[in-house]
C-alpha positions as a Markdown table, in Angstrom:
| # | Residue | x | y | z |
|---|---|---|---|---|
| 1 | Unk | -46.8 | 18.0 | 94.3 |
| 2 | Unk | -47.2 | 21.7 | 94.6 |
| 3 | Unk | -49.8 | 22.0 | 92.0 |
| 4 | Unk | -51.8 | 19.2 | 92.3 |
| 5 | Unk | -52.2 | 20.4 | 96.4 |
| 6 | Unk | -53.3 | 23.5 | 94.9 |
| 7 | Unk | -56.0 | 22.3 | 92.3 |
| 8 | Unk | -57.6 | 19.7 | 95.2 |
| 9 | Unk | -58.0 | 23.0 | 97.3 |
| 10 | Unk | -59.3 | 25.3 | 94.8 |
| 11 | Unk | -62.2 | 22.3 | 93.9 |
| 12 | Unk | -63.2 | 22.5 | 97.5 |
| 13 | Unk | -62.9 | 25.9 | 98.3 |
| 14 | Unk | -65.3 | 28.8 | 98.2 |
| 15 | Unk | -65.2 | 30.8 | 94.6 |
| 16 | Unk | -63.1 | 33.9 | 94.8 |
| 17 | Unk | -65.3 | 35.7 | 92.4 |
| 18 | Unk | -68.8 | 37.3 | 92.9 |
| 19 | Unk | -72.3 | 36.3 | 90.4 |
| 20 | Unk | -72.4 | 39.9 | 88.7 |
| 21 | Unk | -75.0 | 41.1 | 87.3 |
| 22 | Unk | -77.0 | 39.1 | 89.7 |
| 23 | Unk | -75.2 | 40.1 | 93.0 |
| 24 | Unk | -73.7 | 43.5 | 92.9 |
| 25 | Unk | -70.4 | 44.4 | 93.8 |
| 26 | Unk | -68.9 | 46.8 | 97.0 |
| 27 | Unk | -68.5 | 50.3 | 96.1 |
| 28 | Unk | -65.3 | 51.4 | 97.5 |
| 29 | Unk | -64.9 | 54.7 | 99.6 |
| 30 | Unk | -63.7 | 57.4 | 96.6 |
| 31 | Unk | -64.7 | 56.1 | 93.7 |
| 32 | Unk | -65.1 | 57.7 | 90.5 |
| 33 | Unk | -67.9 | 57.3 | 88.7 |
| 34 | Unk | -70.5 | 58.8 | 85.8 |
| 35 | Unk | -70.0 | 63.3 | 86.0 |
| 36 | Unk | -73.3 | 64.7 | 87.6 |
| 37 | Unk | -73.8 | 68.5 | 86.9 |
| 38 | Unk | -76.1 | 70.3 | 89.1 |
| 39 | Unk | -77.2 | 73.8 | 88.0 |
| 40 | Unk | -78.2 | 75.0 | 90.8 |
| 41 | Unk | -75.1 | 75.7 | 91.8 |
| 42 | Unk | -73.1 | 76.2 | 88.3 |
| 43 | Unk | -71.7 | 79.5 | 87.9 |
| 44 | Unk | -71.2 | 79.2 | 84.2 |
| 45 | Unk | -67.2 | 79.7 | 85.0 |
| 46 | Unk | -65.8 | 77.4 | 83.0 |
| 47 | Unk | -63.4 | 75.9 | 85.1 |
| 48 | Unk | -64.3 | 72.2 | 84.9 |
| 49 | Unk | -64.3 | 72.4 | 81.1 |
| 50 | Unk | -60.8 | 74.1 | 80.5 |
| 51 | Unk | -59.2 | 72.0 | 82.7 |
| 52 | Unk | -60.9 | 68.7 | 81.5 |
| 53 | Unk | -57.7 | 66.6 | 80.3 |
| 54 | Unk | -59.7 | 64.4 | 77.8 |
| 55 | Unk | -62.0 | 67.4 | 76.5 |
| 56 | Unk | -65.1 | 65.6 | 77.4 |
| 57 | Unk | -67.1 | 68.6 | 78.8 |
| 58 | Unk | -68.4 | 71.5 | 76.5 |
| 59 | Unk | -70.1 | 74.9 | 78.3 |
| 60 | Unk | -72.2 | 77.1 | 75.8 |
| 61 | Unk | -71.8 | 80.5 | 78.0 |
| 62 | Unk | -74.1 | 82.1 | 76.7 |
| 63 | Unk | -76.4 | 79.8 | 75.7 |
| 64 | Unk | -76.8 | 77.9 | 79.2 |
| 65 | Unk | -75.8 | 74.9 | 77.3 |
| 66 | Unk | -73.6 | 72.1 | 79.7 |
| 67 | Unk | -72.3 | 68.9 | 77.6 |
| 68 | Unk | -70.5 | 65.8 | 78.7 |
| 69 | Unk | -69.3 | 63.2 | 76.8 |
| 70 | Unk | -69.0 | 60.3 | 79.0 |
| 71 | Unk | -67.5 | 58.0 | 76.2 |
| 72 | Unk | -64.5 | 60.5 | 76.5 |
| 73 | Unk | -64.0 | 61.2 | 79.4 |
| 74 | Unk | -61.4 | 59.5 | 81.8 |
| 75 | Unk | -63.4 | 60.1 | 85.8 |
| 76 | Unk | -59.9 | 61.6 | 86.8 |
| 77 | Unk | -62.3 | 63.7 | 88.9 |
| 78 | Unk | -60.2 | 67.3 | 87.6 |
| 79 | Unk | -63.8 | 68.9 | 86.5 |
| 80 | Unk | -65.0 | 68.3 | 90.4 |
| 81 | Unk | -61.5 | 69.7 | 91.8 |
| 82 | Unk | -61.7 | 72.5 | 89.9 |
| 83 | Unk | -64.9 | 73.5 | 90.8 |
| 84 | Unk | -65.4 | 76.1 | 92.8 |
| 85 | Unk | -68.8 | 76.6 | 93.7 |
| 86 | Unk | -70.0 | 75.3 | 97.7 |
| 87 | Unk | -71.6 | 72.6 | 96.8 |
| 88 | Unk | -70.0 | 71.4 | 93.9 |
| 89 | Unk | -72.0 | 71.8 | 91.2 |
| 90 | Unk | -69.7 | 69.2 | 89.3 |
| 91 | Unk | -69.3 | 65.7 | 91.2 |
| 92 | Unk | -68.7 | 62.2 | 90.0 |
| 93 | Unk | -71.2 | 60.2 | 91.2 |
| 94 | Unk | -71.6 | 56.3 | 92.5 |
| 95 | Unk | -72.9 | 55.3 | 89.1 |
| 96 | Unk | -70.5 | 53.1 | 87.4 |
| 97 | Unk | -72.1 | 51.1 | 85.0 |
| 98 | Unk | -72.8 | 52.7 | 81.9 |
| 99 | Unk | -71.8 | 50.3 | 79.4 |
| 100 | Unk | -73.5 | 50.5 | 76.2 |
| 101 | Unk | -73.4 | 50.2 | 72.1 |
| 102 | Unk | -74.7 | 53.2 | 71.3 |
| 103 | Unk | -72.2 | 55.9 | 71.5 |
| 104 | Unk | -74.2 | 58.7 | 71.4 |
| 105 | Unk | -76.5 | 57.5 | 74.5 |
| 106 | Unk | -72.8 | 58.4 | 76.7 |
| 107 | Unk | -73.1 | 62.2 | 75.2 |
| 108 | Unk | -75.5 | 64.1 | 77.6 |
| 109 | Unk | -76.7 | 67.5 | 77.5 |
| 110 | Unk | -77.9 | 70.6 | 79.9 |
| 111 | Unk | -79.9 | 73.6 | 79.5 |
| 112 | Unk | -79.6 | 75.6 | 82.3 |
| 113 | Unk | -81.6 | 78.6 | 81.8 |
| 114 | Unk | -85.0 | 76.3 | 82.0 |
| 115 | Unk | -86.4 | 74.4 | 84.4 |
| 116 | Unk | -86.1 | 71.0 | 82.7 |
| 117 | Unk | -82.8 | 69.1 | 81.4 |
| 118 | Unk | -82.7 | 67.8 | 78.1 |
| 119 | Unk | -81.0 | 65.3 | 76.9 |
């Protein structure tokens, strides 16, 4: 009897789920999304790339070059710890959909020396 009670409710009961794409979903507090590099701030230390666990950011010293592949990297959010700049110029940003087929559209790169980023 247990089950068929439950199937009746479930028929007549609000869905549990949410229309995405069409309605988007709650962010929560803290979470961890696409790497933002802001070179404003950036020091050129290196911090944020040697103590990246999946290897996904590359820093060309001494050419101003800043690289992250977002298609390896894990949003553990180590590069924005690490940082030590006031602000951050590492953060992980609200932007979590970046789904795609073409893996090199998840690689993006920074020139830091001029004014514009390249990618």
């Amino acid at each position: 009897m247990g089950v068929k009670s439950e199937v009746i409710h479930r028929l007549f009961s609000k869905p549990v789920t949410t229309k995405y794409p069409a309605v988007k979903a709650d962010l929560q507090e803290g979470l961890r999304g696409k790497v933002e590099w802001h070179k404003k701030s950036c020091i050129w230390c290196r911090m944020c790339e040697i103590n990246c666990p999946a290897n996904a950011i590359k820093i060309d010293k001494e050419n101003r070059v800043w690289s992250i592949d977002s298609g390896k990297c894990i949003f553990c959010g180590r590069c924005e710890e690490v940082c030590p700049t006031k602000p951050k110029s590492v953060t992980l940003s609200k932007k979590v959909e970046t789904g795609t087929t073409d893996r090199e559209s998840l690689k993006d790169v920074y020139h830091g020396e001029n004014d514009q980023d390249a990618k």
